[in-house]
C-alpha positions in Angstrom: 32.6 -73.2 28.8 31.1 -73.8 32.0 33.8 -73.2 35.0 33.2 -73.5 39.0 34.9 -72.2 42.0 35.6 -73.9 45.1 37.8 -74.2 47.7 42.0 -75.0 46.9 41.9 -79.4 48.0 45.2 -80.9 48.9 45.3 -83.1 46.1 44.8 -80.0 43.3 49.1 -79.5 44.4 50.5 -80.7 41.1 48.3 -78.9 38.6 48.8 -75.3 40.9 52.3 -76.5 40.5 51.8 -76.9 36.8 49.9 -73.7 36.2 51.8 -72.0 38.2 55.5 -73.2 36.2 54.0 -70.8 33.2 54.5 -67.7 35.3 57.4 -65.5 36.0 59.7 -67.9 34.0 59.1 -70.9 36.3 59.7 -69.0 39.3 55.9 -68.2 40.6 56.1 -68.1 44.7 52.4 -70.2 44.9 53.6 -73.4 45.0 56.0 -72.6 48.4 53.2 -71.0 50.0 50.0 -73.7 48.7 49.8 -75.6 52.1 49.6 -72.3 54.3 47.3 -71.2 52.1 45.4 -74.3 51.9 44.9 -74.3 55.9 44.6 -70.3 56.4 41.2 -71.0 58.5 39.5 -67.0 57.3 39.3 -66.6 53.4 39.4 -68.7 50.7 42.7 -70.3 48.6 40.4 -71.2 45.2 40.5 -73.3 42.6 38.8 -72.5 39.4 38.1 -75.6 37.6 36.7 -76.2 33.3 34.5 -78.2 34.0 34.0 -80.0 30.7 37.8 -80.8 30.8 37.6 -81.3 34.9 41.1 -79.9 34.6 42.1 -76.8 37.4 42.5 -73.5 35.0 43.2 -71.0 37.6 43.7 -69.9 41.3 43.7 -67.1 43.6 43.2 -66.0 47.2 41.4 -64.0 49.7 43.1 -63.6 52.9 42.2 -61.8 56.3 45.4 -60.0 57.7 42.8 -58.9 60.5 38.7 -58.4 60.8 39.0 -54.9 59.4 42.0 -56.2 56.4 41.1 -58.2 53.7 43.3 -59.0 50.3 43.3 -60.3 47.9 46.1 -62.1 45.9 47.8 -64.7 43.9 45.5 -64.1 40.8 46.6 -67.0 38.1 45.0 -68.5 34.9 46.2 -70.6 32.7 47.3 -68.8 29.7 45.4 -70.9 27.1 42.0 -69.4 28.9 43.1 -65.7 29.6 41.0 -63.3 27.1 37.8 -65.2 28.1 36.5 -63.7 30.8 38.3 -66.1 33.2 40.0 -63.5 35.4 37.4 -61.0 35.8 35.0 -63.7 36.8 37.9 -64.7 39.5 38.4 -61.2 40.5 34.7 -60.4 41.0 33.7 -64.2 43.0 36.1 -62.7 45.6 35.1 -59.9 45.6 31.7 -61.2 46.7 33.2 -63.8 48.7 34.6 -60.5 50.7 30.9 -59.1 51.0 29.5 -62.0 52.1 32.3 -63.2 55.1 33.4 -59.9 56.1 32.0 -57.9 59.2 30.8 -54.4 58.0 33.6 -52.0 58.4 36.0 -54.0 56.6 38.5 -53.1 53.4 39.7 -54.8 50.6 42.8 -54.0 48.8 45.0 -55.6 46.2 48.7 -54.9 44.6 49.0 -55.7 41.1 51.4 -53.9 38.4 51.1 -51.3 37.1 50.9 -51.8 33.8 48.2 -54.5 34.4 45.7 -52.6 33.2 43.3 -55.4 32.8 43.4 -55.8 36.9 43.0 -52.0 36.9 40.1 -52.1 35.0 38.5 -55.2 36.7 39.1 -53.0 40.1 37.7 -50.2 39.4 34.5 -51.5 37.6 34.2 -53.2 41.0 34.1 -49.7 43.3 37.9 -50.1 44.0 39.9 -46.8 44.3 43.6 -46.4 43.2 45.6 -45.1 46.4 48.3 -44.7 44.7 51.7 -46.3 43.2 54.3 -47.8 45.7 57.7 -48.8 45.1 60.8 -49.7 47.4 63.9 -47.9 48.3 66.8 -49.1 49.7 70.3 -48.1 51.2 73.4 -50.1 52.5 73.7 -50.5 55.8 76.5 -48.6 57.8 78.1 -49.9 60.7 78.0 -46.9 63.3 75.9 -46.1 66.6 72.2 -45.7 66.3 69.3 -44.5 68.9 67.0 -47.3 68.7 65.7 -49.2 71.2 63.8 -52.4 71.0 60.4 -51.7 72.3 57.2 -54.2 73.4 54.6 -51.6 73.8 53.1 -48.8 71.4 52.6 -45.6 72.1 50.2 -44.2 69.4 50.9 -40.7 69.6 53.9 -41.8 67.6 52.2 -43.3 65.0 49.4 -40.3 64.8 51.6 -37.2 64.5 54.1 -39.3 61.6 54.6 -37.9 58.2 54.3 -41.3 56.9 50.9 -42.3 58.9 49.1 -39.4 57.1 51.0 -39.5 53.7 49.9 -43.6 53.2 46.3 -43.4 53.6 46.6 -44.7 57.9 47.9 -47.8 56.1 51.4 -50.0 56.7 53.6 -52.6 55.1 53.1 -56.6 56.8 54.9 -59.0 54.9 57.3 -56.2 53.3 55.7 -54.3 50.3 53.5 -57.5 49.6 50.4 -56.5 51.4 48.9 -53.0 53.1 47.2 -53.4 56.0 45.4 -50.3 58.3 47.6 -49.4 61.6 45.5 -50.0 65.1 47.3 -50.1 68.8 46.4 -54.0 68.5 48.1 -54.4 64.9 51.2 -52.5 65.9 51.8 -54.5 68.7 52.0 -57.5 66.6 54.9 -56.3 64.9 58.8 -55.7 65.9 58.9 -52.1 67.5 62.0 -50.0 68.3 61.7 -46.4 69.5 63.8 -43.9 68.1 65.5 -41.2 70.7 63.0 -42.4 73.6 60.6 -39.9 72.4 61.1 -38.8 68.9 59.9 -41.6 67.0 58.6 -45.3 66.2 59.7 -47.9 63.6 57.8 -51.1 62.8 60.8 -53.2 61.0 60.6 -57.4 59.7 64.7 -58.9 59.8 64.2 -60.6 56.6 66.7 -63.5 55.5 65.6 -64.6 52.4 65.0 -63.5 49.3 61.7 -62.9 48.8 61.3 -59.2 48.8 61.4 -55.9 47.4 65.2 -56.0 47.6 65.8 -59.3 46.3 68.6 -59.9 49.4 68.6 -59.8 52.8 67.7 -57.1 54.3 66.5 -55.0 57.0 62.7 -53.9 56.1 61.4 -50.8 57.8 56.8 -51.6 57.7 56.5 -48.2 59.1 58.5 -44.9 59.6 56.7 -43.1 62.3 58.3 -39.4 62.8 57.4 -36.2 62.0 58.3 -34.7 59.0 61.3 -32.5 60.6 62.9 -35.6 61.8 62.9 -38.0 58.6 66.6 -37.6 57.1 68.0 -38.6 60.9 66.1 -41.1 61.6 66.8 -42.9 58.1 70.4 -42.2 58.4 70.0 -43.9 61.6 67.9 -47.4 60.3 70.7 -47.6 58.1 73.3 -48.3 61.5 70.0 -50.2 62.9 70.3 -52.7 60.0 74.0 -53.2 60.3 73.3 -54.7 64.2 70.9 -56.8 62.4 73.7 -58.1 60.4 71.7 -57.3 57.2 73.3 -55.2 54.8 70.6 -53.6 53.3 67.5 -51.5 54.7 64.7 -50.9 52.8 61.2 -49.2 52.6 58.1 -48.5 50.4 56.3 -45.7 50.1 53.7 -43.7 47.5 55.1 -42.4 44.7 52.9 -39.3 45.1 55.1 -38.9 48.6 57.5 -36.4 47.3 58.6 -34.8 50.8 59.7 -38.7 51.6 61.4 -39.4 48.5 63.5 -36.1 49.6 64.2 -37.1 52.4 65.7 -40.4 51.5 67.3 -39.2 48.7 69.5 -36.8 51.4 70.0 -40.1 53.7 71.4 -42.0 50.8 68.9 -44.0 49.8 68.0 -45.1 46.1 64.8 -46.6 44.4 65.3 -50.3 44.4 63.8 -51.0 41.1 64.9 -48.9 37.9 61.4 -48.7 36.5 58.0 -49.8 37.0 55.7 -49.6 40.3 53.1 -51.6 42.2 49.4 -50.2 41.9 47.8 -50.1 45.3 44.0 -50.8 45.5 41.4 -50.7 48.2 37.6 -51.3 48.2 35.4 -50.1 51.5 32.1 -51.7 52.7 
């Protein structure tokens, strides 16, 4: 079997289309997302093509969130080729393609199930390093007063002396759960910011309207929770009033599993886990 990678071409839409109708029950996000992958100038949407059939037999993508953030995502093949060496040849040119177009003090990470233990093991025979397992929780919204107040500028000091900063490996949420990036000054400022009690605290939140989350509704997301331990029950009581002025009626958040003192402490501000069972396995690779 003799198979080559390249780069994703605009005219490969109807076989990612095809491939992609065998996963999830139909309902694989890929082909929504194919042309802004396909013009994402940094990374690589790929193709992975049989070459004695010329047919397209798989995908996947390596994306820059910033210089220092790389993922990688949207591992498919097709399921008549999986057993044969397909995916961890997929998983590995990426992982090259990382080391060569990276600069030097760059991480890689990847979310994957975590029961996919054939990702786990192509991961970690790579250098990756489990971080941990993540999951989202979520809570109604309330409609009450809250203490936020929308904010264009970051003061760091928040972000540095938060339970959650410390707890999550320096790390937060872009794009909801979906992807882990490191927290900088020029990151956070990218994001939606709303201090909490002037002085007492930071959240980084997305107003999400569609469907396509942890939550599987609407909802308020909160990418980061930055106050000190003392201060988490209050100020997740209060996101929940923040996401009711958002007209959303949910707020959610992920965290590690291995984050008990957060788990308490959204357990007392009436939050649940989102999904009965299972977990995302969070992976990350350093130059």
């Amino acid at each position: 079997m003799n198979i080559q990678f390249r780069p994703m071409r605009a005219s490969d839409r109807e076989a990612v289309t095809t491939l992609c109708a065998q996963m999830w029950d139909g309902h694989d996000y890929i082909p929504q997302v194919f042309d802004t992958w396909l013009t994402h100038p940094i990374g690589q949407f790929t193709a992975v093509i049989d070459d004695d059939r010329d047919a397209l037999i798989g995908v996947g993508k390596l994306t820059s969130i910033t210089d220092r953030d790389w993922w990688i995502e949207g591992l498919r093949v097709e399921s008549s080729y999986r057993g044969k060496g397909v995916g961890r040849r997929l998983h590995a040119y990426h992982v090259d393609l990382w080391q060569q177009i990276s600069p030097p003090t760059s991480s890689l990470r990847l979310l994957t199930d975590h029961d996919n233990h054939i990702i786990h093991r192509f991961s970690e025979q790579a250098g990756f390093r489990l971080l941990g397992g993540v999951v989202p929780y979520r809570a109604e919204a309330i409609n009450a007063p809250h203490s936020f107040r929308k904010n264009d500028n970051v003061d760091f000091s928040f972000v540095e002396r938060s339970h959650y900063y410390h707890s999550h490996h320096h790390l937060y949420q872009t794009q909801t759960l979906w992807r882990w990036a490191e927290l900088t000054p020029e990151t956070a400022i990218q994001d939606e910011l709303w201090l909490w009690r002037e002085d007492q605290g930071l959240l980084i939140v997305e107003s999400v309207e569609h469907t396509d989350n942890p939550l599987n509704a609407p909802c308020l997301y909160i990418d980061f929770l930055g106050v000190a331990q003392e201060d988490l029950v209050r100020c997740l009581r209060d996101a929940r009033a923040l996401a009711s002025s958002f007209h959303r009626p949910l707020v959610g958040v992920g965290l590690s599993l291995s984050d008990t003192i957060l788990i308490e402490a959204l357990t007392e501000a009436g939050y649940e886990r989102a999904w009965n069972e299972g977990s995302l396995y969070l992976y990350e690779k350093r130059k």
